[in-house]
N, C-alpha and C positions, 0 to 999 in steps of 0.2 A: 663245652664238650672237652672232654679230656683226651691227651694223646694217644692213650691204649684204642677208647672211642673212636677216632681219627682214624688210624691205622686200620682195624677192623673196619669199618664202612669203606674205606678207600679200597681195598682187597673183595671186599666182596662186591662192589660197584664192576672190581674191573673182574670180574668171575678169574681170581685168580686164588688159589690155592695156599692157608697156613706152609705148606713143603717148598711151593712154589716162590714164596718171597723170601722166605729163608734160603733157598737156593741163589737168589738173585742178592740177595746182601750178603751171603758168605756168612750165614748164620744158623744156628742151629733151629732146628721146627718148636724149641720147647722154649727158644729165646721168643717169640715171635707171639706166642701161646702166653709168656708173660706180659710183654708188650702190651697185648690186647686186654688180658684181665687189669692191667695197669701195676702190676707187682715188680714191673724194671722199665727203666727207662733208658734209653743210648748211652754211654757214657759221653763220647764225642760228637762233635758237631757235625762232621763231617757223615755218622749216619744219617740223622734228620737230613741233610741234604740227598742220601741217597734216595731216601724211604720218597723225597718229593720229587725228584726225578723221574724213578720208575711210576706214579702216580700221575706227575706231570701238574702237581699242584706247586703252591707260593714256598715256600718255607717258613715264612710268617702265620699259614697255615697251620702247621704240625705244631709252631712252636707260641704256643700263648705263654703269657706273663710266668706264672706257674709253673711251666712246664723249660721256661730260660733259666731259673732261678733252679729247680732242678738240675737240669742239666750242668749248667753252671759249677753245682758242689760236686757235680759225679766226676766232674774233667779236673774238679781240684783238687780232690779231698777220698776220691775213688766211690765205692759200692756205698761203705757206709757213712760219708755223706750224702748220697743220694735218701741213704733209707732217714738222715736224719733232717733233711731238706723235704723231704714228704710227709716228717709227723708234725715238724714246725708251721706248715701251709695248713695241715687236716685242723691241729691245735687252736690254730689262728679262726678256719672258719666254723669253727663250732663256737669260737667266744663270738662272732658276728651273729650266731644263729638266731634270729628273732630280736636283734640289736635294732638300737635308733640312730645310729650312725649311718650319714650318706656315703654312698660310694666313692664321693670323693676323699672322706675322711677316711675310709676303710681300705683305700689302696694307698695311701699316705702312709697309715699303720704298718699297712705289708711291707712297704717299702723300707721302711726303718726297722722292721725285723728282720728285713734281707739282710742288712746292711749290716746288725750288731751282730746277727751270724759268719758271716764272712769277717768283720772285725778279729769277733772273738777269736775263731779259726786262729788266724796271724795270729794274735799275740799268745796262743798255746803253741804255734809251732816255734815263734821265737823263746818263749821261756824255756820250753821242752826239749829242745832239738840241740845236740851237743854244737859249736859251730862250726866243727870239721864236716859235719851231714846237713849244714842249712843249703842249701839252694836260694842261692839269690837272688829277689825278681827285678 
């Protein structure tokens, strides 16, 4: 199940209102509306933790493999890693789609694409980046 998924079942479990959770995270009702269709994801961590608080679920909940690796580009890389962290996951499971790869093999795969993503990332920000603007980690 997916986070947008997540969110919406959790809201509506607790008969509580799209205006309503937007209000309580300090967010707008059309942030909330994406959320749920899955078209934006938190950029910070520190939401998913609110989102499980006011639910009163795990945080491990909201946050499956998918949806770390997502968040993850959004806190690095801003919106549009996020949007480019979400076509690289769709991209990936459409080439599983009717694959003879086990599931052990096909999160192995995932994992190593995380990984040449964030690579790659760094070494465009150090080629690119004059070094009076690099931010050092």
């Amino acid at each position: 199940m997916k986070f947008g998924d997540k969110v919406k079942d959790l809201r509506k479990q607790s008969n509580m209102k799209q205006e309503e959770l937007a209000k309580a995270l300090g967010v707008s009702t059309r942030t909330i509306i994406n959320y749920e269709q899955g078209k934006l994801y938190p950029r910070k961590r520190e939401r998913y933790t609110q989102i499980a608080e006011i639910f009163g679920v795990e945080l491990n909940y909201l946050l499956t493999e998918d949806e770390e690796f997502i968040a993850e580009a959004g806190a690095l890389y801003g919106r549009r890693g996020q949007m480019q962290a979400r076509d690289i996951l769709e991209r990936t499971s459409a080439l599983f789609a009717g694959g003879e790869l086990s599931d052990v093999d096909q999160l192995a795969f995932i994992h190593e694409i995380q990984k040449l993503y964030f690579d790659s990332k760094e070494r465009a920000r150090v080629k690119f980046t004059p070094k009076k603007y690099r931010k050092e980690a």
